[in-house]
N, C-alpha and C positions, 0 to 999 in steps of 0.2 A: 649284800652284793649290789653292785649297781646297776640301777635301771638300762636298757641300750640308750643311747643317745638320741635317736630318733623318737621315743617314747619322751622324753623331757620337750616343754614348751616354755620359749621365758615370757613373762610376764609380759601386759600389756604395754601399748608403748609409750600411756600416762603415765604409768609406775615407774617406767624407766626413767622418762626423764624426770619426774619427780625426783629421783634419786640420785640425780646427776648434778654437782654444785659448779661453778662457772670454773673454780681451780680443779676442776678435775679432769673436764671433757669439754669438748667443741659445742658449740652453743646449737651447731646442726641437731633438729630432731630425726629419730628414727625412723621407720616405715616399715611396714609388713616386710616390703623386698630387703631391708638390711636386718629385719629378725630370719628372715627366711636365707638369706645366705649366710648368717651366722651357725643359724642350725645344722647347715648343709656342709658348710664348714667343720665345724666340729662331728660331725657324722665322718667327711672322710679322713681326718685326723684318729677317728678310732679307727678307722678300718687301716691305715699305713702304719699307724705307731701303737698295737693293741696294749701292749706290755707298759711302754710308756706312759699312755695315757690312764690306764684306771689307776696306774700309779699315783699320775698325778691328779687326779682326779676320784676319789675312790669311793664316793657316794651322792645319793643324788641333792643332795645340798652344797655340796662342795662343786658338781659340774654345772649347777646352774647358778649359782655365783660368781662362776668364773665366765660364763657363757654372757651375763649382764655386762662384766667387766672389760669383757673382749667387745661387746659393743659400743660402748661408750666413748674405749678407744680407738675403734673403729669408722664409728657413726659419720666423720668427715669425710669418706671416699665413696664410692658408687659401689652400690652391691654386684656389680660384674668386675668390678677392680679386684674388689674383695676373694670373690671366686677364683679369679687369674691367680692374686696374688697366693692361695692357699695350695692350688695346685701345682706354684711355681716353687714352692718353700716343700713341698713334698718331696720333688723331683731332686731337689737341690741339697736336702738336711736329714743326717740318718737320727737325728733325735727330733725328739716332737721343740718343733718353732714357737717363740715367744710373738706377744703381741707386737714388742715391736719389731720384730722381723718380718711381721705380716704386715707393718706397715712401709717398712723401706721395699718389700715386694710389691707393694699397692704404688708408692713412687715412680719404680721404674715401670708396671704396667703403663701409665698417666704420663710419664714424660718421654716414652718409647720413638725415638726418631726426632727428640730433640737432640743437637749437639749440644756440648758443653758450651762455660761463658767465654774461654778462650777460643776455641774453633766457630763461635760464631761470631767472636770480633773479627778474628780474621777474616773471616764470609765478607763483614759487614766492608771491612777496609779494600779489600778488593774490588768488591762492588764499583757500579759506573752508571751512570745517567741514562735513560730512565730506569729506577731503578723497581717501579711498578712494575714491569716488564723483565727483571731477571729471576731465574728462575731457581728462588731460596729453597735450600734446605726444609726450613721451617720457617712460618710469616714470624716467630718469634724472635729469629735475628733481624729481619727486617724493620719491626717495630722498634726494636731496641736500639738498631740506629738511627731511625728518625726522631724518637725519643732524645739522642743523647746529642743529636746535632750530625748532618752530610760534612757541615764546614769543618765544625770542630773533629769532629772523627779526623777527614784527610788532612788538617792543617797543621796539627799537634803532637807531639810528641805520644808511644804507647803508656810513656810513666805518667802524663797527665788526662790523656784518654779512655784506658782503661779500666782503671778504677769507674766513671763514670759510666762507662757501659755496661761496665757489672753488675751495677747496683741495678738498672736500670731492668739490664735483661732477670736478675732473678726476681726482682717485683715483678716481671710479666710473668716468669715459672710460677710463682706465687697463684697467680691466677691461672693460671691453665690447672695445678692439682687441685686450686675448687671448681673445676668443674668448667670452666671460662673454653669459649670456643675462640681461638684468635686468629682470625681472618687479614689479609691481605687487600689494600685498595684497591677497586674497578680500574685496572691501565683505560686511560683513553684511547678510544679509536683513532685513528688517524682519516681524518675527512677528507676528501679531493676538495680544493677548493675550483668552483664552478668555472670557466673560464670565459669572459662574455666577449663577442665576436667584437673586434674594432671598428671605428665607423670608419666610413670608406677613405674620408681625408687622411686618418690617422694611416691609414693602410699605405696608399702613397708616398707617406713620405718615410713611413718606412723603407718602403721599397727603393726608395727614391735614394734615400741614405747609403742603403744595403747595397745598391749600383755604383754609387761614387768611391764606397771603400772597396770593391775588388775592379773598380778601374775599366765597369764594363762602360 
């Protein structure tokens, strides 16, 4: 009979990645926090899928083989992603979730409150000058237009634009699911420019002018 899940510990996280060849898993190494949300993981996958699970899992070499495997293909996302992603696939799936559905659940944790690449060209095309100062969805549509060009965006056709901004914006998605924070330029302030008092000549003939055009 198999041990509870909480009682199994995987292996150190030399051995792990010892064990991890470049065609297999993400070059990212491990950490206590992604062995610890692995465990945690699999702890409440026994507890929603009892039946299920020592099914497939049905002794303690086989759960902790699989518990190595599920990390490896894991080990690129953040162990709160991880977390989200397990209790989102709970809520969601009456059979026990594969790896990779714990990772397109890890995706949407991570890209939550991006729009797609079509709604955010549209974002981008509507957009207007400054455009530091309007107030995006996400800076990921933002970048994605300064990346693909203001001119080019408004000047072009969507059959020779869009491809362009596509590509563009999901190399920035790329980077937001490692982990990338993508921030927004500092808009400039808007300064008063100082106004320095006229000399008194200058005043005159202002005045002077100002009298002859209304005729006083």
């Amino acid at each position: 009979m198999a041990k509870h899940v909480s009682d199994i510990h995987l292996p150190s996280n030399a051995s792990i990645a010892a064990g991890v060849n470049g065609s297999e898993a993400s070059t990212a190494k491990p950490t206590e926090a992604h062995v610890e949300a692995i465990n945690h993981l699999f702890t409440e996958l026994e507890l929603a899928y009892h039946n299920q699970f020592h099914k497939a899992f049905p002794d303690h070499q086989s759960l902790s083989m699989a518990k190595q495997l599920w990390l490896r293909l894991l080990v690129d996302f953040k162990p709160q992603h991880i977390a989200a992603a397990g209790r989102r696939a709970i809520c969601d799936n009456t059979f026990l979730p594969t790896p990779h559905s714990i990772r397109e659940y890890c995706d949407a944790a991570i890209t939550a409150g991006i729009p797609d690449a079509k709604a955010a060209y549209i974002e981008a095309c509507l957009s207007r000058e400054p455009r530091q100062n309007v107030s995006w969805s996400h800076p990921i549509v933002y970048l994605a237009g300064k990346a693909t060009d203001w001119f080019f965006l408004s000047s072009q056709p969507e059959v020779q634009v869009f491809p362009v901004f596509e590509r563009n914006f999901l190399l920035l998605l790329e980077r937001v699911k490692r982990g990338e924070k993508l921030d927004l330029p500092v808009a400039k302030a808007l300064t008063k420019k100082k106004q320095e008092p006229l000399e008194p000549e200058v005043q005159k003939e202002k005045l002077k002018a100002l009298r002859e055009q209304l005729d006083l």
